[in-house]
VEXDREN-2710 file (C-alpha; in Angstrom, 1 decimal):
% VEXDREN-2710
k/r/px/py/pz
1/UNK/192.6/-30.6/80.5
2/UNK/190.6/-33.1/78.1
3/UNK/186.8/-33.0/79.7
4/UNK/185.6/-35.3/77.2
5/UNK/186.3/-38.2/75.0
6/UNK/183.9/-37.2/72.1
7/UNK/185.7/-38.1/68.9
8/UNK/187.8/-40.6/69.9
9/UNK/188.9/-43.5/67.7
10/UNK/186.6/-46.2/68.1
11/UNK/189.7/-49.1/67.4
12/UNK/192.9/-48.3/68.6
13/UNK/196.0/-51.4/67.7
14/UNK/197.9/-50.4/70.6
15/UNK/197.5/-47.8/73.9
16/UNK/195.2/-45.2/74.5
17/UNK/196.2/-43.0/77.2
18/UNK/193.7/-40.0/78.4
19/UNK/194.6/-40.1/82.0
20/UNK/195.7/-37.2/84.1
21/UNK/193.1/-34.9/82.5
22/UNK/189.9/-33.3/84.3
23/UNK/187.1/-36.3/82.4
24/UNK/183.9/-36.8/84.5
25/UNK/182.9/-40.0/82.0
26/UNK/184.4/-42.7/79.3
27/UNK/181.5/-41.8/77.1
28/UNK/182.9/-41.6/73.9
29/UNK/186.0/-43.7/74.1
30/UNK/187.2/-46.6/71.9
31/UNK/185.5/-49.9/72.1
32/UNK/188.3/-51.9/71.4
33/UNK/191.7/-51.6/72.8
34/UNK/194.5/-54.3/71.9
35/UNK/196.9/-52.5/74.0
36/UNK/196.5/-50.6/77.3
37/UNK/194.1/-48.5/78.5
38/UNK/195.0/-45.5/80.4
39/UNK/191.7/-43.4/82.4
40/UNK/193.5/-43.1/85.5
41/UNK/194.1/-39.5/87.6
42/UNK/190.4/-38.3/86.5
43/UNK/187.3/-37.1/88.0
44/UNK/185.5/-40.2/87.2
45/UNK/182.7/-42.0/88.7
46/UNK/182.0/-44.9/86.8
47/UNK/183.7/-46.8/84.1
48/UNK/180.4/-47.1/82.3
49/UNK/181.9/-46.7/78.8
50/UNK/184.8/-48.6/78.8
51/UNK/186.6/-50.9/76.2
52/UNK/185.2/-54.5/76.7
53/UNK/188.8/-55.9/77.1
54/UNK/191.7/-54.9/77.1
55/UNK/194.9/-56.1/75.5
56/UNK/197.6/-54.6/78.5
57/UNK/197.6/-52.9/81.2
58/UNK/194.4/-51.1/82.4
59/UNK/194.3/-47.9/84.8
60/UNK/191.6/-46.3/86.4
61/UNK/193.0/-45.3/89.2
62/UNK/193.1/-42.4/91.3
63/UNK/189.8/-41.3/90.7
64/UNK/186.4/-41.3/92.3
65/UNK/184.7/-44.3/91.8
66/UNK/182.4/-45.9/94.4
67/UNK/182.1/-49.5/92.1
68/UNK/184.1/-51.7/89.0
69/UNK/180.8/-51.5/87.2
70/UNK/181.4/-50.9/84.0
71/UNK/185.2/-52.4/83.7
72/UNK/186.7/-54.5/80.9
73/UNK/185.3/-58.4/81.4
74/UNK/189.2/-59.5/80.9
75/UNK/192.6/-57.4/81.0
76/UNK/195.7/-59.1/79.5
77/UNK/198.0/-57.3/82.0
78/UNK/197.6/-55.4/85.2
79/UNK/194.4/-53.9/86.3
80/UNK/194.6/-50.1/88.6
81/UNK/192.2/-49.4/90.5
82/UNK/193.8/-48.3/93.9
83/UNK/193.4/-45.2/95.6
84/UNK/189.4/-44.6/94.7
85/UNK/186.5/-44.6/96.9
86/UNK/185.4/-48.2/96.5
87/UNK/183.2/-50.2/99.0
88/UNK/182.8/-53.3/96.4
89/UNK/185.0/-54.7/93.5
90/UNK/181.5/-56.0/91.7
91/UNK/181.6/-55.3/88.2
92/UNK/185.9/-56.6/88.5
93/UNK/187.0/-58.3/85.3
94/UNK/186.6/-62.4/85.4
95/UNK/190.5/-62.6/84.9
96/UNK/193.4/-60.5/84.9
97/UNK/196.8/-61.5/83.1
98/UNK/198.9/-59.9/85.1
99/UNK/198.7/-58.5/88.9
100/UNK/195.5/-56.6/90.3
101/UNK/195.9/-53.4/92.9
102/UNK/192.9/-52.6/95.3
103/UNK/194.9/-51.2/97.3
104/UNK/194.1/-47.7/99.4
105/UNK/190.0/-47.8/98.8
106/UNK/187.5/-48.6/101.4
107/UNK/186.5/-52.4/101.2
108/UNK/185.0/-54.4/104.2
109/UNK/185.5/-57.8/101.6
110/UNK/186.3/-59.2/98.3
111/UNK/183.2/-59.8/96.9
112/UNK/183.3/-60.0/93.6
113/UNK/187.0/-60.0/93.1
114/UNK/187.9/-61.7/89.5
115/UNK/188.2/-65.3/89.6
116/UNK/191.8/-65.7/88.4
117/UNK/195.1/-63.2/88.6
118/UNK/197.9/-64.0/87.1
119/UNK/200.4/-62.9/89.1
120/UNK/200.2/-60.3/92.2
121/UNK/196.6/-59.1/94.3
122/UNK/196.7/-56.1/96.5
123/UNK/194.3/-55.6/98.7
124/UNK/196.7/-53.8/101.4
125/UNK/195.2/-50.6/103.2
126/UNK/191.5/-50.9/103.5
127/UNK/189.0/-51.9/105.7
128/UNK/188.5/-55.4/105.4
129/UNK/187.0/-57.0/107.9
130/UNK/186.7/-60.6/105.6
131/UNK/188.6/-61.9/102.6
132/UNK/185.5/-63.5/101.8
133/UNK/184.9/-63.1/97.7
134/UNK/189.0/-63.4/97.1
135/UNK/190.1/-65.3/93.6
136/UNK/190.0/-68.6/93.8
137/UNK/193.8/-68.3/92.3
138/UNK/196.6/-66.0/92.5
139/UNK/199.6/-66.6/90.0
140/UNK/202.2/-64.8/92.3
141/UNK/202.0/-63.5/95.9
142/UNK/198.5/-62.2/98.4
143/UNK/199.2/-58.9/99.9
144/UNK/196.1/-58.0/102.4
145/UNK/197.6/-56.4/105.3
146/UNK/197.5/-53.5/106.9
147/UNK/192.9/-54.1/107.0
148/UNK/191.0/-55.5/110.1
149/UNK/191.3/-59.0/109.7
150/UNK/190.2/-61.3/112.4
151/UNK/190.4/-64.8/110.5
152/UNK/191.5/-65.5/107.1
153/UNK/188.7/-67.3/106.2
154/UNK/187.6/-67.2/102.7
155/UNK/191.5/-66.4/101.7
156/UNK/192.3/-68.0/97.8
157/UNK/192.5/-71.6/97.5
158/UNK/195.6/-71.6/95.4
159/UNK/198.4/-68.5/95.8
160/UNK/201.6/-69.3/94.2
161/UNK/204.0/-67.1/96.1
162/UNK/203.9/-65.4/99.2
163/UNK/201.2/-64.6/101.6
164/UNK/201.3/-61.5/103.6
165/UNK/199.2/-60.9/106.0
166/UNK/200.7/-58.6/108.6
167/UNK/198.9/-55.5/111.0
168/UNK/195.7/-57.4/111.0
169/UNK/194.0/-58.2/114.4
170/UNK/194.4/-61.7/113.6
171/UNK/193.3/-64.0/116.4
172/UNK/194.2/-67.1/114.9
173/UNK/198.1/-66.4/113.8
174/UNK/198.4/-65.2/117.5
175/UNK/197.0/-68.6/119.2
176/UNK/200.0/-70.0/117.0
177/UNK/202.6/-68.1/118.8
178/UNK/200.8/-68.5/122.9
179/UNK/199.9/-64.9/123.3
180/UNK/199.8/-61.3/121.8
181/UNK/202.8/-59.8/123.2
182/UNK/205.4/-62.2/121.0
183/UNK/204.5/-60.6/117.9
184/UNK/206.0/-57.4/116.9
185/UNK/204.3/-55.9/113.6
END
């Protein structure tokens, strides 16, 4: 029921984990972090506050932010910041080790998605109408499906798995197959 980080250390050598707790700001937490960071399952609106990178994995989500703002400029692992109420990933770190979920907010594009991820990006289960702004490299597999995609214009120049795509209203994977009604979703 932690409503506030005052008194925090300011270094911590491995994880800090204050998620699942009632906080309304990071104001007060450690500036460095070699481990993970764990803020996620809050009340917050902003990372403003926030360790400028982070060793591991970092969570933040399941909260109420609107914007990234704020966020570590590079996470070593996995960065969290599905489920929120995010119209922009500005403020995103410039790389991410490991995968990156936006998953389950409310994007319309990618814009300023971090330049590099490691392995995974989920940007399944919003309202993305362009993958404009997407990484210029994914380590692993590109999961946007399940948006309003009408082109995938603007997708990564380099993903090194798989590229998933499906329940979009894409026009030009149709053309491919001749009409509409070949393609069960």
């Amino acid at each position: 029921q932690l409503t506030s980080l005052k008194g925090s250390p300011e270094s911590v050598g491995g994880h800090f984990d204050c998620g699942d707790n009632q906080l309304t700001s990071l104001k007060g937490c450690p500036e460095s972090v070699r481990g993970g960071f764990n803020c996620g399952s809050n009340q917050l609106t902003s990372l403003k506050g926030c360790p400028d990178s982070v060793g591991g994995n970092f969570y933040c989500h399941g909260n109420k932010l609107t914007s990234l703002e704020g966020s570590p400029d590079s996470v070593g692992g996995n960065f969290y910041c599905h489920i929120n109420q995010l119209t922009s990933l500005k403020g995103s770190p410039e790389s991410v080790g490991g995968s990156f979920y936006c998953n389950n907010n409310k994007l319309t594009n990618l814009e300023g998605s971090p330049k590099s991820v490691g392995r995974d990006f989920y940007c399944k289960s919003n309202q993305l109408t362009s993958l404009k702004g997407s990484p210029d490299s994914v380590g692993k597999d590109f999961y946007c499906r399940d948006n309003q995609l009408t082109s995938l214009e603007g997708c990564p120049e380099s993903v090194g798995g798989s590229f998933y795509c499906d329940h979009n209203p894409i026009e030009e994977i149709y053309s491919l197959f001749g009409n509409k009604e070949c393609i069960k979703w």
